[in-house]
C-alpha positions, -999 to 999 in steps of 0.1 A, spaced: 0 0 0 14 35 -8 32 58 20 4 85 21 -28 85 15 -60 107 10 -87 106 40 -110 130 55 -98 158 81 -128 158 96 -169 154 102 -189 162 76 -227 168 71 -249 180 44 -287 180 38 -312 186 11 -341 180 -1 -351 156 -34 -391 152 -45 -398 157 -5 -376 133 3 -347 148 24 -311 134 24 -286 138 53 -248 128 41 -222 122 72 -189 116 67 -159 106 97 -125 94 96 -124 59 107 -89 43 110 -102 6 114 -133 -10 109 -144 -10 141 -144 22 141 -163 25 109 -191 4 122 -189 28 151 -195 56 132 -227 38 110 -242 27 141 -240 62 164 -259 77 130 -285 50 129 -296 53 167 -300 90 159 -321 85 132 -342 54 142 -371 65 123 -356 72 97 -371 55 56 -331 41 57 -296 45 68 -272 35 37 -236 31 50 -206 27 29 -173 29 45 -131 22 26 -105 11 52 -66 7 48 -62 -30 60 -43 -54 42 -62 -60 16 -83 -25 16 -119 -31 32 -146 -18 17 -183 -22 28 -217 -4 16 -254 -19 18 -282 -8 1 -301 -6 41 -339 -17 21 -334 6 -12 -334 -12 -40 -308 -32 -53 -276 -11 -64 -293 20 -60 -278 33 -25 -246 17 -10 -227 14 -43 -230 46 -54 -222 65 -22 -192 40 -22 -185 52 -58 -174 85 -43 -153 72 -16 -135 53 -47 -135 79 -73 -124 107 -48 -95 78 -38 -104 86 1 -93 62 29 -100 57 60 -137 69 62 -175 59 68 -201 74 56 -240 72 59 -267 87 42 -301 90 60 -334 94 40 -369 102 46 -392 92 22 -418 123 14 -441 104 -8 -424 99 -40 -406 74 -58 -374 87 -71 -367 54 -94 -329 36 -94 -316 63 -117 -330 91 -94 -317 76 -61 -281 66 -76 -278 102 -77 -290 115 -42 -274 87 -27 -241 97 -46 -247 132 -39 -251 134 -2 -219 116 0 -202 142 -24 -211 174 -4 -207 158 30 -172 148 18 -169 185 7 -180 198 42 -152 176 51 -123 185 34 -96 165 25 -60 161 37 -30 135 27 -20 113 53 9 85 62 -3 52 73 -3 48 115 -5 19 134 -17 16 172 -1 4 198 -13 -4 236 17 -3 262 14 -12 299 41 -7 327 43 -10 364 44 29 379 84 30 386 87 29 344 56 50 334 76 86 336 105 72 315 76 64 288 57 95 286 90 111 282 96 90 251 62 96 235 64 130 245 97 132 224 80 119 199 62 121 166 28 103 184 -3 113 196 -12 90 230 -32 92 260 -24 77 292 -45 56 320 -39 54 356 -52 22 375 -38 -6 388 -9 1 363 4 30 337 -9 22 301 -9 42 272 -28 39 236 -1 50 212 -11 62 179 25 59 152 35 65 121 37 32 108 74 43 94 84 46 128 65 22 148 93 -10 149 120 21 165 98 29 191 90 0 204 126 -7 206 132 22 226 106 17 251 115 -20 254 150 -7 260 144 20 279 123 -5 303 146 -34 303 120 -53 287 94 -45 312 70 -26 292 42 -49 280 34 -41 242 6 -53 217 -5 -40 187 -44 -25 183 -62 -28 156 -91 -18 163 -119 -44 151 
């Protein structure tokens, strides 16, 4: 898979209306599937009473994941066209959903291909786009007497990470994948071995 890759910076929404039915677009970063399926299911308990919820979601794995269901449309008419974006635009790493209403009439394959495709589009817009290198996450526990030593490596770092307390210090490490085998070689050496390290996927 290449070294960077296109993905969203952000939320994104949009709305509008199409022969009274209305159309809501969201789009989110999501870095695994889990937290793809995260994202589609927060949007469909907000919209339980909703005609349908159409998700479609691309995420870097090895092979590349991508899902999309047509959520009670007919066939080909919703999820493969709002993952048609995702593809065309060659963005990674996101979900999207696109809720409906249904105001009465029948907008026909044709007509919702398009809606579908289009809520997608200008919630991607709303957006915005940025590149970005692969990561990888990383889960880290150590006894308290090694837990300053860490921070100060991922402080030093190029990571973003947040700590936890309890019985013991751990610390969810997002990494540039580039970097990821040197870190943990410094914290494993910088603990004698002590620090407990597993990778996090996610799903």
């Amino acid at each position: 898979m290449s070294e960077t890759y296109r993905t969203v910076e952000g939320r994104g929404e949009a709305a509008f209306e199409e022969r009274g039915s209305r159309f809501l677009g969201y789009i989110a970063p999501a870095e695994t599937v889990g937290d793809a399926e995260a994202f589609v299911a927060a949007i469909e308990n907000e919209h339980p009473d909703a005609s349908h919820n159409v998700p479609a979601y691309r995420v870097r794995a090895d092979p590349l994941r991508e899902y999309a269901s047509d959520d009670g449309e007919p066939g080909g008419s919703a999820g493969k066209p709002a993952l048609t974006v995702l593809e065309r635009e060659e963005i990674e790493n996101v979900a999207g959903v696109v809720t409906r209403y249904y105001g009465g009439t029948n907008l026909g394959v044709g007509g919702l291909a398009r809606a579908y495709g289009r809520a997608v589009k200008l919630a991607l817009d709303d957006a915005g786009t940025v590149e970005q290198r692969p990561h990888e996450r990383l889960r880290l526990a150590v006894d308290y007497d090694d837990s300053g030593t860490v921070r100060g490596i991922l402080e030093s770092s190029d990571v973003d990470f947040e700590a936890e307390y309890e019985e013991r210090a751990s610390f969810a490490v997002r990494v540039p994948s580039a970097d990821a085998a040197e870190l943990r070689e410094r914290l494993l050496s910088a603990t004698s071995g002590r620090a407990e390290l597993e990778s996090d996927d996610g799903e």
